[in-house]
N, C-alpha and C positions, 0 to 999 in steps of 0.2 A: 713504717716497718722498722723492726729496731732487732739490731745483732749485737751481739757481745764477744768479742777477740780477747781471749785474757783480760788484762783490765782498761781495754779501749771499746768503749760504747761507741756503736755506730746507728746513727736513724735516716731511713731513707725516705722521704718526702714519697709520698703515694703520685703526686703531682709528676715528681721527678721518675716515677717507673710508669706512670702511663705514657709520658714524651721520648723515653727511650723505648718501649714496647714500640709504641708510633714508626718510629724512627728506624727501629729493626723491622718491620714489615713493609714500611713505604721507601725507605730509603735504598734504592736498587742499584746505584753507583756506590753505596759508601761513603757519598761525601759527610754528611754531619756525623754518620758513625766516628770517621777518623778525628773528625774536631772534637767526641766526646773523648775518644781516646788519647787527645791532646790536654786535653782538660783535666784529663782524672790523672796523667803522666804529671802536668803543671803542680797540682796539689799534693802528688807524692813526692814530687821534689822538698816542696815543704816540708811536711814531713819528715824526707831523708837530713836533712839538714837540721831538724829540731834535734833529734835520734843522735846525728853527730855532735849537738852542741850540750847533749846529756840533759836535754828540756823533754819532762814527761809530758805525753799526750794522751789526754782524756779522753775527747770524745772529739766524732766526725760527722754534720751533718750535712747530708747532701741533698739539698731542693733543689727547684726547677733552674734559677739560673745562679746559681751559689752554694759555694762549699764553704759552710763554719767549719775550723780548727780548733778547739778547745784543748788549750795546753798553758805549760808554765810559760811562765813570759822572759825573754831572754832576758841574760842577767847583767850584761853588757850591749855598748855601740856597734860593737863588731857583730857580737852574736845578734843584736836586732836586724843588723845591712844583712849578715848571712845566712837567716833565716826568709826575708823577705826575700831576696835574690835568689830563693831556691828553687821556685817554681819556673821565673824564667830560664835558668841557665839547665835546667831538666829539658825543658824543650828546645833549646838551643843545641843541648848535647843530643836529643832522641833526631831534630832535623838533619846535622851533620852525619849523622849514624846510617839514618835513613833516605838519604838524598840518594846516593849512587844506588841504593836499592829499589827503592820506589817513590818517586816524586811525590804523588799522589797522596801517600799516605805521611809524608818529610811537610808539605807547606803547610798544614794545619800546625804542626808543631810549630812553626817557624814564624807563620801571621800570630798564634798565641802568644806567643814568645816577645815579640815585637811588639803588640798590641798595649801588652801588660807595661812594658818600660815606657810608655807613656805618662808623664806627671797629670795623671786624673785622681782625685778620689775616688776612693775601692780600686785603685788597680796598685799593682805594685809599684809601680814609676811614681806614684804620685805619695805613696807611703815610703817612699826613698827618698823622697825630695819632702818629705813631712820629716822623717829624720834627721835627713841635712842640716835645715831652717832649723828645727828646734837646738842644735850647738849654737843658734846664732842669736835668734828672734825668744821673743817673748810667746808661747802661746797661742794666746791673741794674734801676733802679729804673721806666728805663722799660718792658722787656721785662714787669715785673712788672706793671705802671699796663697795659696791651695786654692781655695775658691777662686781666686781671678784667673790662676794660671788655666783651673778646671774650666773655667768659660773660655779661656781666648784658644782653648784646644778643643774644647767641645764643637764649639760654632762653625769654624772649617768644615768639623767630620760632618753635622749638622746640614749647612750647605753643599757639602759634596754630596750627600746621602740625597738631599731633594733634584741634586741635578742628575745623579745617577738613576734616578727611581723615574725623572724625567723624559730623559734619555735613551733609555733600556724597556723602558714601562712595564717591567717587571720583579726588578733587581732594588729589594726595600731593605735588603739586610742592612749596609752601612747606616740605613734612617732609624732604622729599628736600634741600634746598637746605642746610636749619638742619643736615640729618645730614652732609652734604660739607661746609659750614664747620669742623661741631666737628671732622671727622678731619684735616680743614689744620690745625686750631689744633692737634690732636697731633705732628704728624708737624711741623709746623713748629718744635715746642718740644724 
């Protein structure tokens, strides 16, 4: 599905509207609701931030587990850390907003939020600490410095997600997440 906002193209993954349809009909607490609502708040931080650093934004595609941004590329160090730092500190600001309000709907921002400052590849922690490295390292060296750190944090989440799912013998999210990390960090590499 594809909209046009002025001159920002949006396309929505068919994939991505039949898991939120899903999701609105079977979801009767709200919980994934409010994590999409944390999700789609994380990527308009983005956004806000490109908007403030006067970087035109083209297009937004939203699939199933990922939002493409299609925009200018900051022009500077600062404006890269403060465009990539926009989505967490979005959820950081909507959890502290929404905590005295409604718990419920504050920790999804707050796990997003926390999640993403992780140094993984694809998440923003780990394209902050791709930044970092690249003032220091060669490329190479830093693509390599990325890939190790993505393993020695993947493997924990990995391990805890099998002892969780163990344990609980229901609860596969955390395995589910660590196993979509590692095949980003392949398909990425």
């Amino acid at each position: 599905m594809k909209l046009r906002s002025g001159e920002l193209n949006i396309s929505i993954g068919y994939e991505a509207v039949a898991a939120l349809t899903a999701v609105l009909l079977l979801d009767r607490e709200n919980r994934i609701f409010f994590c999409f609502l944390a999700a789609v708040m994380h990527e308009l931080g983005h956004i806000a931030v490109m908007k403030l650093c006067r970087l035109k934004v083209r297009a937004v595609s939203i699939r199933l587990f990922d939002v493409l941004i299609e925009a200018d590329e900051p022009q500077t160090f600062m404006q890269d850390i403060a465009v990539t730092s926009g989505g967490v500190c979005m959820n950081l600001l909507c959890a502290s907003v929404l905590m005295p309000i409604n718990r419920k709907m504050a920790l999804p921002h707050l796990a997003l939020g926390m999640f993403n400052l992780l140094p993984l590849m694809s998440l923003d922690g780990g394209r902050l600490l791709e930044l970092l490295l690249s003032r220091r390292c060669s490329a190479r060296v830093c693509r390599n410095i990325l890939r190790v750190t993505t393993f020695v944090f993947i493997l924990p989440l990995m391990t805890g997600g099998f002892y969780l799912l163990f344990h609980s013998r229901y609860n596969y999210s955390l395995l589910a997440i660590s196993m979509y990390l590692t095949v980003l960090m392949f398909i990425k590499s």
